[in-house]
N, C-alpha and C positions, 0 to 999 in steps of 0.2 A: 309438441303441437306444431301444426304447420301455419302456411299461409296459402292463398289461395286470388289469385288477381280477377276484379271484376269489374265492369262496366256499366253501368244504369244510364237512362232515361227518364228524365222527370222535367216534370212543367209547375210553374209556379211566377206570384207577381214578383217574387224575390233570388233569389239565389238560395236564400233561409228558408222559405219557403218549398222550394222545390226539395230540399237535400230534407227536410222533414216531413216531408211526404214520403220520400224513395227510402229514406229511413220505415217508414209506417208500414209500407208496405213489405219491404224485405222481413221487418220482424212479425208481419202474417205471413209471409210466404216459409220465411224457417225455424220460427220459432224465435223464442226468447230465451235459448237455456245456453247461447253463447257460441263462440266458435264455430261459426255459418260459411267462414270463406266470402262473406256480403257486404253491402254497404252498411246491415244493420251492425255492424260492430263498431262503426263510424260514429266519435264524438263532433267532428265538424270538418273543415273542407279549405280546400286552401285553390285560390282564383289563380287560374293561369291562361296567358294570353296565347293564343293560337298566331305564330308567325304568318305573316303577309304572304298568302296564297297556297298555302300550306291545310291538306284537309285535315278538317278534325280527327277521326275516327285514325287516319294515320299518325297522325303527331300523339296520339294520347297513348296508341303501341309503341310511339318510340321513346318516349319516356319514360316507360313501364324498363322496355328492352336494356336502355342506357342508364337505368335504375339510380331517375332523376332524385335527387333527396326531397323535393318537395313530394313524394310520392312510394317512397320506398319502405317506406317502415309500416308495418302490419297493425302497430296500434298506432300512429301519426295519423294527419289528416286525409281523408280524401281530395283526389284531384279534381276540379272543376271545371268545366270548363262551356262559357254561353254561346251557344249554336244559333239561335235566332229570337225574334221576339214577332210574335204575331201584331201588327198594326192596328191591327182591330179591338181585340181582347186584351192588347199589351201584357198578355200571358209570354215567359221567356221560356227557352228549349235550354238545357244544361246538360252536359254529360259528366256524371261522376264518374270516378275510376281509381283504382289502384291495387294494393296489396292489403288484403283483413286476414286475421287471424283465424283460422280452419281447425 
């Protein structure tokens, strides 16, 4: 069995929140019978801070690339990381990511 690297989008008032949503959704989108390559195979999520000026979307390939330990192991955590939080709704933006078992 392999692995497979992924990245999601989810919103939520929490971090917990969000990662059990993108969860919900991944296991409608592939099923429940395991080994998806997605964040549904994800038991929970490990917070990482996005260095000062540094984009997202870049820094989270490069610790996939540099095959960060917080990030590298296919049944370990996913990676987290909060993008924005709307003012308004106080709804926050998160990007999961890593390596799930396929």
């Amino acid at each position: 069995m392999g692995a497979d690297v992924f990245f999601t989008n989810a919103s939520g008032k929490t971090a917990q929140d969000a990662f059990d949503e993108a969860v919900r959704r991944a296991r409608h989108d592939y099923g429940h019978a395991g080994y998806t390559g997605s964040i549904a195979e994800k038991d929970g999520y490990a917070m990482i801070a996005v260095p000062e000026g540094a984009k997202v979307s870049s820094f989270a390939d490069r610790l996939i690339d540099e095959c960060d330990p917080r990030v590298d192991d296919k049944w370990g955590p996913a990676g987290c990381i909060h993008i924005e939080t709307d003012s308004e709704s106080g709804m926050k933006d998160f990007l999961f990511f890593g390596w799930a078992s396929s």
